[in-house]
C-alpha positions in Angstrom: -16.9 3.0 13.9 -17.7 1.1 10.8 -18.4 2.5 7.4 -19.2 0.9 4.2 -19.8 2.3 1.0 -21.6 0.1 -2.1 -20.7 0.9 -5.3 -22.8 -1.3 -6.9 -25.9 -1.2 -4.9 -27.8 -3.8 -7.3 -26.4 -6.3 -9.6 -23.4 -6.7 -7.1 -23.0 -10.5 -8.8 -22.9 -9.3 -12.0 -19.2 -8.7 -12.7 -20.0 -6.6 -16.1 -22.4 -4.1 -14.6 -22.3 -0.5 -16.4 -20.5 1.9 -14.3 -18.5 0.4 -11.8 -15.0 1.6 -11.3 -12.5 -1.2 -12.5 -8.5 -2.1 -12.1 -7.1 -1.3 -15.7 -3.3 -1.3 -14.7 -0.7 -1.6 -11.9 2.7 -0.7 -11.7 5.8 -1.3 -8.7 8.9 0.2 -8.2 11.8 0.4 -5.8 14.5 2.4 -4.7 18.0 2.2 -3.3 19.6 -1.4 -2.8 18.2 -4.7 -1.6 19.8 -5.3 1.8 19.4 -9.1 4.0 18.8 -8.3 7.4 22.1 -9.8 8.5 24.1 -6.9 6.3 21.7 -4.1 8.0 22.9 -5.1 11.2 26.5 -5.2 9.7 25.7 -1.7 8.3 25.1 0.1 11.3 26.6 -2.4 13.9 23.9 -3.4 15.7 25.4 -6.5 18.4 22.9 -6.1 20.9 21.3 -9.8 21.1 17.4 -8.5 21.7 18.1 -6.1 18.9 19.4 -8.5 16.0 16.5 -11.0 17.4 13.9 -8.3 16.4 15.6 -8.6 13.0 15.9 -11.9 12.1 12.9 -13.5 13.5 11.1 -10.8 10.7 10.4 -13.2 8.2 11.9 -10.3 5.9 15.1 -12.1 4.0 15.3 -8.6 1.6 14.4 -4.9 1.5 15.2 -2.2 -1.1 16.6 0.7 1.6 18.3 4.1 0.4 20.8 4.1 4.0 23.4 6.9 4.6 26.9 7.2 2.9 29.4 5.7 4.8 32.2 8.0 6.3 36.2 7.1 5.7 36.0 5.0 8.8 32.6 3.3 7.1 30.3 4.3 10.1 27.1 5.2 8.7 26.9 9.1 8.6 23.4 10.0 10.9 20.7 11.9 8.6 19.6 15.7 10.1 15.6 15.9 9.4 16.2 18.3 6.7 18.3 15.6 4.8 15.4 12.8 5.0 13.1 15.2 3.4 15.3 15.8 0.5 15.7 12.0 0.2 12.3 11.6 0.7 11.0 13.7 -2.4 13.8 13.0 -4.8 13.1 9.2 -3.6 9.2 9.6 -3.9 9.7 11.9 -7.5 11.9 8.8 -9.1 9.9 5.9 -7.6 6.3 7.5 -8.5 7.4 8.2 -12.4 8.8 5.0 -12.8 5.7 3.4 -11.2 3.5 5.0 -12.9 5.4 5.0 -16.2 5.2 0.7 -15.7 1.0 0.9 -14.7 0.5 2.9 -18.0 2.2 0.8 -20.1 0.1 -2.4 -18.3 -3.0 -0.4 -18.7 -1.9 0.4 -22.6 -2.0 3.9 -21.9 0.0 7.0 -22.0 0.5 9.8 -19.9 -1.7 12.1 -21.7 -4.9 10.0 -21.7 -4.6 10.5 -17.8 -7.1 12.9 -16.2 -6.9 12.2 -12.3 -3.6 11.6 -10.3 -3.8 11.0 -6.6 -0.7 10.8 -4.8 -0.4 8.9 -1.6 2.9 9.1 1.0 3.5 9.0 4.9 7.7 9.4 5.0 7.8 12.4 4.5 5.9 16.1 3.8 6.4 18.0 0.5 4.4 21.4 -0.4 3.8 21.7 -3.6 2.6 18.1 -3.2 3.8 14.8 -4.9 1.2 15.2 -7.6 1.8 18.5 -9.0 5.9 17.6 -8.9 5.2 14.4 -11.0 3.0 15.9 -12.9 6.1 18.2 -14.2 8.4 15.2 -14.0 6.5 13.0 -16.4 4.8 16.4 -18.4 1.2 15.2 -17.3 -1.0 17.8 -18.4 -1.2 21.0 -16.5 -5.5 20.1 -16.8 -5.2 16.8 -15.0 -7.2 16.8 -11.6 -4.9 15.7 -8.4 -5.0 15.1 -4.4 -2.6 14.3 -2.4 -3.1 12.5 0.9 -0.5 12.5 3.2 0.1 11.1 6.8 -2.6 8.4 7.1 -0.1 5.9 6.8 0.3 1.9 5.6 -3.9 2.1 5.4 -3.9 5.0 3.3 -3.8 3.0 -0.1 -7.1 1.9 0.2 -8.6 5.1 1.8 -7.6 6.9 -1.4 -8.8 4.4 -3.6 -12.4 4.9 -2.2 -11.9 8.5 -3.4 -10.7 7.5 -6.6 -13.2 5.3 -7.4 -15.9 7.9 -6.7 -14.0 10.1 -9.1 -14.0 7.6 -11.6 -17.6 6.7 -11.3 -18.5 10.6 -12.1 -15.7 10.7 -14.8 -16.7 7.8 -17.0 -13.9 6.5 -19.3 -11.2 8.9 -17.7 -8.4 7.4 -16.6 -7.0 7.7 -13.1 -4.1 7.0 -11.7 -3.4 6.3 -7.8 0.2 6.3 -6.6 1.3 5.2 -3.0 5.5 6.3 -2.7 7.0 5.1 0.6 10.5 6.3 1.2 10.7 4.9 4.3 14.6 5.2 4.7 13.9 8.7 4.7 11.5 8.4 8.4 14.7 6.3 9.7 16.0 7.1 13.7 18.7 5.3 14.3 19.6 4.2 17.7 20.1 1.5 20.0 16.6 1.5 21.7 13.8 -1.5 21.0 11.3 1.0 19.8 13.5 2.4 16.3 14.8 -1.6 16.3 11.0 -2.6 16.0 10.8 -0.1 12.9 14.1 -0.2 11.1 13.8 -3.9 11.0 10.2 -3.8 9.1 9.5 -1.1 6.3 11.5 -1.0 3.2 11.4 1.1 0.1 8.8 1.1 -3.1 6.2 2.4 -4.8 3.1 1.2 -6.8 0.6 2.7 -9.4 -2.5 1.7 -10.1 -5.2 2.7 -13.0 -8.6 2.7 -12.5 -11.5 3.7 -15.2 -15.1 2.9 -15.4 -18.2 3.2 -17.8 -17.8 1.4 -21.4 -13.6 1.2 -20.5 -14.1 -0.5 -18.2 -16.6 -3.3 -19.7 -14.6 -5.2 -21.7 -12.8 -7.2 -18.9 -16.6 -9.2 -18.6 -17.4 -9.6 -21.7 -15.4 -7.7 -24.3 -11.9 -9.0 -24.1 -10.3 -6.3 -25.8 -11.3 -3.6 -22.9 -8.7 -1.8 -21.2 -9.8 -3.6 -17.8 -10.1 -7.3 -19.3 -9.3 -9.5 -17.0 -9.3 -6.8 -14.1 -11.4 -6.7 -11.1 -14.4 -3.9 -10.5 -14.2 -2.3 -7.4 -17.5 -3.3 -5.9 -17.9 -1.8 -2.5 -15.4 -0.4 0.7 -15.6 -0.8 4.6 -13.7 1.0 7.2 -13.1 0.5 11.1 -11.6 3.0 13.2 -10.4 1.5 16.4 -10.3 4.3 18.4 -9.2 2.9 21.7 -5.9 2.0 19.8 -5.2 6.0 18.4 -2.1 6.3 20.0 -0.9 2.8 18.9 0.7 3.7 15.8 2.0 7.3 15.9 4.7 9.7 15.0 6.7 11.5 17.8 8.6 14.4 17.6 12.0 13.4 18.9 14.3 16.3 20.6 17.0 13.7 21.3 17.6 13.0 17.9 16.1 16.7 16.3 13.9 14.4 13.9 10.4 12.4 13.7 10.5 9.2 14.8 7.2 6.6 13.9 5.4 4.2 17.3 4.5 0.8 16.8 2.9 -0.7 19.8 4.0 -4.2 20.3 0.4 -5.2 21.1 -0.8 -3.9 17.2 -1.1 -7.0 15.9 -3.7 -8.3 18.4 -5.6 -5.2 18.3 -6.0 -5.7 14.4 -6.6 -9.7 14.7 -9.4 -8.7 17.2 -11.3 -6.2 15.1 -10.2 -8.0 11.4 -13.8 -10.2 11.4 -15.6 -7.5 12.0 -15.0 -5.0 9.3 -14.7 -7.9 6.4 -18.0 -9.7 7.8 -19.5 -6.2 7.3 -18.4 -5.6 3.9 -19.3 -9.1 2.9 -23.2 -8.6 4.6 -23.5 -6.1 2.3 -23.0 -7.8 -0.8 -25.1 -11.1 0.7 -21.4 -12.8 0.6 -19.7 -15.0 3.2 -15.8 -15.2 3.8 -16.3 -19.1 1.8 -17.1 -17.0 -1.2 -13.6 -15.2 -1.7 -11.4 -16.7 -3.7 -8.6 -14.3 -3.5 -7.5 -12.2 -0.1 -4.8 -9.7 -0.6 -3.7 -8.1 2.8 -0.8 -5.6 3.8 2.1 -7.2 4.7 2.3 -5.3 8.1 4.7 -8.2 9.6 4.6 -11.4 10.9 2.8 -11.0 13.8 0.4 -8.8 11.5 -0.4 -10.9 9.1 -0.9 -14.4 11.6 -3.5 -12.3 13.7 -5.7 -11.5 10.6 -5.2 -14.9 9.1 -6.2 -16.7 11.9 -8.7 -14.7 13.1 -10.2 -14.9 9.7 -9.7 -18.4 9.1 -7.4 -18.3 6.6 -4.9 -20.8 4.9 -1.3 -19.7 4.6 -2.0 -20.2 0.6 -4.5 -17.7 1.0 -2.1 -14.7 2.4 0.9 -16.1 -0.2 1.0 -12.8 -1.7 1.0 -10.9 1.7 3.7 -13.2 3.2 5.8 -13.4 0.1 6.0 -9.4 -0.6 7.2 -9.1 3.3 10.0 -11.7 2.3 11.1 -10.2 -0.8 10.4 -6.3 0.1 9.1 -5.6 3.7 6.5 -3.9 4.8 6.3 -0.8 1.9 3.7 0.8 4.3 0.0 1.8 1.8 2.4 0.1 -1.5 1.7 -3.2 0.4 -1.3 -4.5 -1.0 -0.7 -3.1 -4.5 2.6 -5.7 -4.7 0.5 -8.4 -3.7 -2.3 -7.4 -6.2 0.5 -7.1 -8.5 1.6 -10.8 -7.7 -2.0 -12.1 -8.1 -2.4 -10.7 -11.8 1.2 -12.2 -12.8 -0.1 -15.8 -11.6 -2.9 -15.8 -13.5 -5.6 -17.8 -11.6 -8.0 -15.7 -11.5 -11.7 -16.3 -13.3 -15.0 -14.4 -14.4 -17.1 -13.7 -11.1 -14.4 -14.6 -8.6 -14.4 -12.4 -5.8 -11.7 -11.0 -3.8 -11.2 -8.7 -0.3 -7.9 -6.2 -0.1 -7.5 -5.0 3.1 -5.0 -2.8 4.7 -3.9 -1.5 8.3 -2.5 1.1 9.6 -2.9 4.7 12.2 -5.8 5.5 13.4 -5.5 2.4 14.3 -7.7 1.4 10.9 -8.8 -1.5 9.0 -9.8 -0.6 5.5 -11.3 -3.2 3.6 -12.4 -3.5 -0.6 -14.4 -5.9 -2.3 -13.7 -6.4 -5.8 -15.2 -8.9 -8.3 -13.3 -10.4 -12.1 
């Protein structure tokens, strides 16, 4: 199943068109301490051979990781399920404000002028949600509007910022704020099998904010250069593909062994994305009468190493073209729906970007998904 939604159903080429939702600010953050993964396996002890290969063949030389306190005899004490959900929201709570705190002060905004706050996580589940305990953390105002959307996973980024665009669109000079906090070493299981190896070897800690406004805010990245989103891109149009065959692939389980969830990867995810990758991004480029020759800048979720070489190659991309993806999995690991907002980060810092370039973020994740956004400087 394929869906696509235009937000700019006519003058899709013109990059200062009234209306359309732009990028005013982003913000990262991180949590715990950077680990290699030679001192993770040191960590927890890990000799077995297959194991460690899982590891270091990751193309991952750092993560940011919150791990266990060490006991007197420095074995690494084992987290109850109750415990990863208190390091999970006082992880999330601390991440969010500070990512958020850094996208304001990009945007050249502050907390009050915000008026939408949508909160995205999958490590862990919190009731009230992340958005009403940030906005008492950061003394939002009790009037701003917030959503939460939990458990959709490394995909989920994008799938909120569909909804927060629409907001924006209604809301016209409002700013919004979208905040995806990943805790992952709060969804750790620790063992000796290949399927926790496959997973504690990939995600990594983070968080990342980004600002979004539309109507006259949001014209003077075109042609006013003193707008809030100068220099931003609009958020043009989205596509989605649910690969239903694939449900199952990426999962969490319930695990009695261990009294505590444990997250599925299926070792054959990476062809099931590559396989289904031209068809969700030839869609959203139809609509806008574009072809893959037109993008200038392609910002996908650093998923892995497997991930990432499926959808490059089966899009015909250059390794330039994924530097972003491949250099956030170096320097962070897969931050699950934070991804893409790292590399997006990355793009802005470099500074290459130019008036009517286009670009496609896309994200994977459960479902299994493909979420896809085109956006235009």
């Amino acid at each position: 199943m394929t869906i696509c939604v235009d937000l700019a159903s006519s003058g899709v080429r013109n990059p200062g068109t009234t209306g359309i939702p732009a990028i005013a600010g982003i913000g990262t953050a991180v949590a715990g301490e950077a680990y290699s993964q030679e001192e993770v396996l040191e960590v927890f002890g890990i000799d077995d051979t297959k194991v460690r290969s899982v590891f270091l063949n990751s193309a991952i030389k750092r993560r940011y990781l919150t791990l266990p306190a060490p006991r007197d005899d420095r074995a690494r004490v084992q987290e109850s399920q109750g415990e990863l959900l208190g390091k999970h929201k006082a992880l999330a709570v601390d991440m969010g404000a500070r990512a958020i705190d850094a996208c304001l002060k990009d945007m050249g905004a502050a907390l009050a002028d915000v008026r939408h706050l949508c909160c995205v996580t999958s490590t862990g589940f919190l009731t009230p949600g992340l958005s009403a305990l940030l906005i008492r953390e950061l003394g939002i105002a009790p009037s701003c509007s917030r959503v939460d959307i939990v458990g959709m996973g490394c995909n989920a980024g994008l799938n909120a910022l569909g909804v927060m665009a629409s907001w924006s669109a209604a809301h016209p000079g409002e700013p919004a704020v979208m905040l995806c906090a990943e805790a992952c070493s709060a969804a750790y299981v620790f063992d000796s099998t290949m399927r926790t190896a496959v997973v504690n070897s990939l995600f990594g800690d983070g968080a990342a904010a980004i600002a979004i406004v539309s109507g006259d805010q949001a014209d003077g990245h075109a042609d006013d250069p003193s707008g809030p989103a100068a220099g931003r891109p609009r958020l043009v149009s989205f596509a989605s593909h649910v690969i239903t065959d694939a449900l199952e692939a990426m999962r969490y389980d319930w695990d009695g062994a261990q009294g505590k969830f444990s997250f599925f990867l299926d070792p054959g995810i990476p062809y099931v994305v590559g396989a289904h990758a031209e068809l969700v991004v030839d869609r959203l480029l139809s609509g806008a009468g574009l072809r893959r020759s037109d993008i200038s800048h392609w910002l996908v979720h650093s998923g892995g190493k497997k991930v990432i070489d499926a959808v490059r190659v089966n899009l015909g991309l250059t390794r330039h073209e994924v530097r972003h993806t491949t250099g956030v999995l170096r320097d962070y690991g897969n931050v699950s729906s934070a991804s893409f907002l790292f590399s997006y980060q990355r793009l802005v810092r470099e500074d290459v970007t130019r008036p009517g370039d286009y670009g496609v973020l896309m994200t994977m994740g459960p479902g299994s998904t493909i979420e896809t956004a085109l956006v235009q400087w």
